[in-house]
Backbone as a printed PyTorch tensor [residue, N CA C, xyz], in Angstrom:
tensor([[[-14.7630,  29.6560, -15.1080],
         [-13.5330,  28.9990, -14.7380],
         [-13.3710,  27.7590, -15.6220]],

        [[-12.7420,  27.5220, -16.0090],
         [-12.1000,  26.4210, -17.1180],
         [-11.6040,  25.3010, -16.0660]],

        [[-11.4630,  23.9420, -17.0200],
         [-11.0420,  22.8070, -16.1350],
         [ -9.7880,  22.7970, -16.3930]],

        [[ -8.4770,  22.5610, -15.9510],
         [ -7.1560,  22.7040, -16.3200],
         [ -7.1220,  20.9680, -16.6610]],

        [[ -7.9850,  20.1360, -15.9570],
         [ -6.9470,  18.7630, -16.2370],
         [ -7.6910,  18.5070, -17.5480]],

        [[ -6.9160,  17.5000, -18.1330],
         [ -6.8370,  16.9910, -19.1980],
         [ -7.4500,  15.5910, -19.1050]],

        [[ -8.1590,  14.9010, -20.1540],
         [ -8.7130,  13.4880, -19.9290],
         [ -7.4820,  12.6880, -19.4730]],

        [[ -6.0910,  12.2320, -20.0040],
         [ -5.0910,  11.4790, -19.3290],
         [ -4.9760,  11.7260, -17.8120]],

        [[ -4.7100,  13.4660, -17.6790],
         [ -4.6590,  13.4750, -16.4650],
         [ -5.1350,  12.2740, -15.2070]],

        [[ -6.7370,  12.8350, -15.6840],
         [ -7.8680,  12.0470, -14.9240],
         [ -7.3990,  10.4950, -14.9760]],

        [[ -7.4640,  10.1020, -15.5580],
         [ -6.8630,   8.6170, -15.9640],
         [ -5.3110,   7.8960, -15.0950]],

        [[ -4.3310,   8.6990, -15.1970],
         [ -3.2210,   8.4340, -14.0090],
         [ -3.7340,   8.7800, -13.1500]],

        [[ -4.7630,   9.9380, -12.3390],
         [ -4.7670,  10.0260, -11.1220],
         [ -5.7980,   8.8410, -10.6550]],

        [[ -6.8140,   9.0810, -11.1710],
         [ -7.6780,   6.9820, -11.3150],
         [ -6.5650,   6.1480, -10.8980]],

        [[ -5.6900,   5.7350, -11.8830],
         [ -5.1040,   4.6330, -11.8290],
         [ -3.9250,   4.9830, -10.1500]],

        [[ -3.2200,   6.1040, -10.0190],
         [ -2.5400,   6.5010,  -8.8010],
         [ -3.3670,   5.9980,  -7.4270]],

        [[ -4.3690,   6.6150,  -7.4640],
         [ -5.8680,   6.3130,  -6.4570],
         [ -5.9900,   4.7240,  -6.1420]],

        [[ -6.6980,   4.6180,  -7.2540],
         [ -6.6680,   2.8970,  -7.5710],
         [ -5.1510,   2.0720,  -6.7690]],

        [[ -4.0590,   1.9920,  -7.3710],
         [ -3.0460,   2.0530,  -7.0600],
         [ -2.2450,   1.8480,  -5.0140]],

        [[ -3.1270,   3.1770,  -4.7880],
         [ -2.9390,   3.3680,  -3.1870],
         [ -3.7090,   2.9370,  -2.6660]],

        [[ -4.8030,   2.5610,  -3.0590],
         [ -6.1190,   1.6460,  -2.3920],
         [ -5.1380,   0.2840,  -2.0230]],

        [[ -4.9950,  -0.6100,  -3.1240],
         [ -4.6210,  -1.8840,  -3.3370],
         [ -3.3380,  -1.7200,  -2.1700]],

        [[ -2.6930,  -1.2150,  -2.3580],
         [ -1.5110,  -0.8980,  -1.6470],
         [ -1.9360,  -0.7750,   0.3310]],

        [[ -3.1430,  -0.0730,   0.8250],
         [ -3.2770,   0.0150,   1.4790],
         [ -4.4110,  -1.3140,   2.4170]],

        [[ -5.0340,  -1.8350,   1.5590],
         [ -5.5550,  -3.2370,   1.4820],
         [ -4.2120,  -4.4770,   1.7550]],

        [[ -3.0710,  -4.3320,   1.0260],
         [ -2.2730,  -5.7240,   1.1100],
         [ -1.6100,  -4.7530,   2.4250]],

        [[ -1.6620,  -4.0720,   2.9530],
         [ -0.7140,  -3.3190,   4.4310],
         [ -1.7440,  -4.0810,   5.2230]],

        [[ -2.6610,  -4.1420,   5.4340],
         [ -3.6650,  -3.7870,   6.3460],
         [ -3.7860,  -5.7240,   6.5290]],

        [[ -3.8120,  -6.2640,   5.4850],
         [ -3.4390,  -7.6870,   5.6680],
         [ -2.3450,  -8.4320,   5.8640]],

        [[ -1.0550,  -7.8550,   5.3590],
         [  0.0130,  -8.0090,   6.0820],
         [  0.0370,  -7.6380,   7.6930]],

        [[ -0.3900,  -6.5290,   8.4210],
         [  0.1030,  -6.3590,   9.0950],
         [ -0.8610,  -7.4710,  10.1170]],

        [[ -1.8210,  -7.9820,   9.7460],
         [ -2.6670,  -8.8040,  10.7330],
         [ -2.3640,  -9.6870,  10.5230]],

        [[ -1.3710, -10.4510,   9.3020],
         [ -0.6870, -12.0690,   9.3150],
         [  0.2740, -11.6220,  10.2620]],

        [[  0.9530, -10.4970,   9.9570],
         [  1.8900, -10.4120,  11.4120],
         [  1.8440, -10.7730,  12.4860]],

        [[  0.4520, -10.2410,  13.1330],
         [  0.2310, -10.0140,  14.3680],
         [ -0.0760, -11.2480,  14.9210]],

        [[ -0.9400, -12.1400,  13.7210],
         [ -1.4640, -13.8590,  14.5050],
         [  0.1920, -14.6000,  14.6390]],

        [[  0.8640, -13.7870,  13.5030],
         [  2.5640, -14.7290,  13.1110],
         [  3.1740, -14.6260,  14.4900]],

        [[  3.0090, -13.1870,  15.0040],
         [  3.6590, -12.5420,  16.5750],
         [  2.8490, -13.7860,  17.4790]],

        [[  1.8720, -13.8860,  17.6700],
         [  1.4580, -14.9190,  18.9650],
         [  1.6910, -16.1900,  18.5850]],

        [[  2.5700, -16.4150,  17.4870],
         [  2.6470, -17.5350,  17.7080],
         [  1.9910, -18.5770,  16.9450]],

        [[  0.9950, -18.4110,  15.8540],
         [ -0.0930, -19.2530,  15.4160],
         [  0.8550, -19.8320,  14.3280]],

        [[  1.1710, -18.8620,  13.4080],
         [  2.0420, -18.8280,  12.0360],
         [  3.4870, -19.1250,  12.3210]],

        [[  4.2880, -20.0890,  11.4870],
         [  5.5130, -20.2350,  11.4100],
         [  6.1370, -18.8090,  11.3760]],

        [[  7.5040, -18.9820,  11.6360],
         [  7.9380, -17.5790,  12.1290],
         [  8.3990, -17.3000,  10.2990]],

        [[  8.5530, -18.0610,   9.3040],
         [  8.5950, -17.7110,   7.8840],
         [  7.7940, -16.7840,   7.4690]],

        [[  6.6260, -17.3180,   7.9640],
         [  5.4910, -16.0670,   7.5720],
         [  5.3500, -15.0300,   8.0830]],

        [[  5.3960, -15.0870,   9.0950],
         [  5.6110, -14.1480,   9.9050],
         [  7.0210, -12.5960,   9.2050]],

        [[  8.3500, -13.2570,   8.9010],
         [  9.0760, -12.7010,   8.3510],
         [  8.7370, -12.0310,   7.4640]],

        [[  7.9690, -12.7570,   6.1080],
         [  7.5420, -12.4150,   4.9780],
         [  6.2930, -11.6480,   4.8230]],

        [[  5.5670, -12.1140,   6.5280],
         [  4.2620, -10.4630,   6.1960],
         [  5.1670,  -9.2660,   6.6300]],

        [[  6.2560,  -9.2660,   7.5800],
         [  6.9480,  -8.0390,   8.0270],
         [  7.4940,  -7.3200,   6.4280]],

        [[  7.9780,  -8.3210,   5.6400],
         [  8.8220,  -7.5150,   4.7530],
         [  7.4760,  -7.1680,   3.9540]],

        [[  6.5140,  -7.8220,   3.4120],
         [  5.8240,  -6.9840,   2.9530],
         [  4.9860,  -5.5300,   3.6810]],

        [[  4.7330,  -5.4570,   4.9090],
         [  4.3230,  -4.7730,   5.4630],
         [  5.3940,  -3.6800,   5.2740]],

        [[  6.4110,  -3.8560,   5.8200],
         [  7.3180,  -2.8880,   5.0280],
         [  7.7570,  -2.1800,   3.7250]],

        [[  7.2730,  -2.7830,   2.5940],
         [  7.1800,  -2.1280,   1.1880],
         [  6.4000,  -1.4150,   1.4500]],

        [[  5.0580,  -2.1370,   1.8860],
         [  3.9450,  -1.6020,   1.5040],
         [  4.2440,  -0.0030,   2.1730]],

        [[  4.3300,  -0.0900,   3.4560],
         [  4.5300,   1.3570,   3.9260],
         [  5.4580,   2.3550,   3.1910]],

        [[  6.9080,   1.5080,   2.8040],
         [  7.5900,   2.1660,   1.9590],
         [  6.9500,   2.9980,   0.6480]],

        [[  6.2100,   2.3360,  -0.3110],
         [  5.6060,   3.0050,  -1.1270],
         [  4.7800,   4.1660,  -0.9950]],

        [[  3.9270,   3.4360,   0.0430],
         [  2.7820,   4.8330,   0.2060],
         [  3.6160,   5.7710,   0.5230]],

        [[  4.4330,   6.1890,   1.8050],
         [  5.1390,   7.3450,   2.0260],
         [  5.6250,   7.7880,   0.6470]],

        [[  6.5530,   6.6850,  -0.2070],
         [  7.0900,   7.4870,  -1.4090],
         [  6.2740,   8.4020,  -2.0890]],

        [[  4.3840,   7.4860,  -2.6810],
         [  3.5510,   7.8140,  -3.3490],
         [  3.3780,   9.2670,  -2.3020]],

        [[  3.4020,   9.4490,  -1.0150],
         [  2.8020,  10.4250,  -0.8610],
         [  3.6750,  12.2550,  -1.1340]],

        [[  5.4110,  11.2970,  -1.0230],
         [  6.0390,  12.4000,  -1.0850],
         [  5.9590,  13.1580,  -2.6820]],

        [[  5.5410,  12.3180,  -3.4120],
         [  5.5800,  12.3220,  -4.9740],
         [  4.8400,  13.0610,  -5.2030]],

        [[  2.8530,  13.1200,  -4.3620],
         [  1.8050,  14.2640,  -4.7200],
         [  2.2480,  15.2060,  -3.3600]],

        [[  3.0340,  15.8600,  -3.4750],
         [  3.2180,  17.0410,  -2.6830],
         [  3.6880,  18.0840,  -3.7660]]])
Protein backbone atom coordinates (compact mmCIF):
# COMPACT_ATOMS: atom_id res chain seq x y z
CA UNK A 1 0.00 0.00 0.00
CA UNK A 2 1.56 3.33 -0.91
CA UNK A 3 1.28 6.59 1.20
CA UNK A 4 -1.03 9.01 -0.79
CA UNK A 5 -0.04 12.19 1.32
CA UNK A 6 2.53 14.23 0.23
CA UNK A 7 5.30 16.00 2.58
CA UNK A 8 3.18 19.60 2.29
CA UNK A 9 0.27 17.72 2.92
CA UNK A 10 1.64 16.64 6.33
CA UNK A 11 2.78 20.12 7.00
CA UNK A 12 -0.87 22.03 6.62
CA UNK A 13 -2.42 19.30 8.46
CA UNK A 14 0.49 19.99 11.44
CA UNK A 15 -0.07 23.45 11.10
CA UNK A 16 -4.42 22.91 10.86
CA UNK A 17 -3.91 20.62 14.19
CA UNK A 18 -1.58 23.04 15.70
CA UNK A 19 -3.99 25.74 14.71
CA UNK A 20 -7.21 24.01 16.56
CA UNK A 21 -5.23 23.32 19.61
CA UNK A 22 -4.44 27.15 20.16
CA UNK A 23 -7.92 27.88 19.22
CA UNK A 24 -9.29 25.51 21.71
CA UNK A 25 -6.86 26.70 24.62
CA UNK A 26 -7.94 30.66 24.10
CA UNK A 27 -12.01 29.05 24.26
CA UNK A 28 -11.35 27.29 27.27
CA UNK A 29 -9.84 30.60 28.83
CA UNK A 30 -12.23 32.81 27.57
CA UNK A 31 -14.93 30.98 28.66
CA UNK A 32 -13.59 30.93 32.48
CA UNK A 33 -12.86 34.93 32.32
CA UNK A 34 -16.49 34.75 31.56
CA UNK A 35 -17.65 32.87 34.16
CA UNK A 36 -15.51 34.84 37.19
CA UNK A 37 -16.82 38.18 34.73
CA UNK A 38 -20.63 36.44 35.33
CA UNK A 39 -20.21 36.52 39.34
CA UNK A 40 -19.29 39.51 39.33
CA UNK A 41 -15.40 39.69 40.07
CA UNK A 42 -14.49 41.29 36.50
CA UNK A 43 -15.82 44.57 35.13
CA UNK A 44 -18.68 43.78 32.96
CA UNK A 45 -16.04 45.12 29.84
CA UNK A 46 -14.34 42.06 30.27
CA UNK A 47 -16.66 40.17 30.74
CA UNK A 48 -18.19 41.39 27.18
CA UNK A 49 -14.91 40.93 25.51
CA UNK A 50 -14.28 37.22 26.89
CA UNK A 51 -18.02 36.55 25.47
CA UNK A 52 -17.04 37.90 22.04
CA UNK A 53 -14.02 36.07 22.02
CA UNK A 54 -15.51 32.96 23.25
CA UNK A 55 -17.68 33.34 20.45
CA UNK A 56 -15.09 33.43 17.51
CA UNK A 57 -13.42 31.04 19.03
CA UNK A 58 -16.40 28.59 18.76
CA UNK A 59 -17.20 30.16 15.48
CA UNK A 60 -14.00 28.94 13.92
CA UNK A 61 -13.70 25.58 15.22
CA UNK A 62 -17.25 24.65 13.91
CA UNK A 63 -16.09 26.37 10.54
CA UNK A 64 -12.56 24.41 10.81
CA UNK A 65 -14.64 21.43 11.43
CA UNK A 66 -17.14 21.85 8.60
CA UNK A 67 -14.06 22.41 6.24
CA UNK A 68 -12.42 18.61 7.22
CA UNK A 69 -15.61 16.87 6.38
Amino acid sequence: MTDTQTPADTVTTTALTTRRSWLWVLLTVAVGVNVVASAGVLPLGVGIAAGLVTLACATLLVLARVRRR
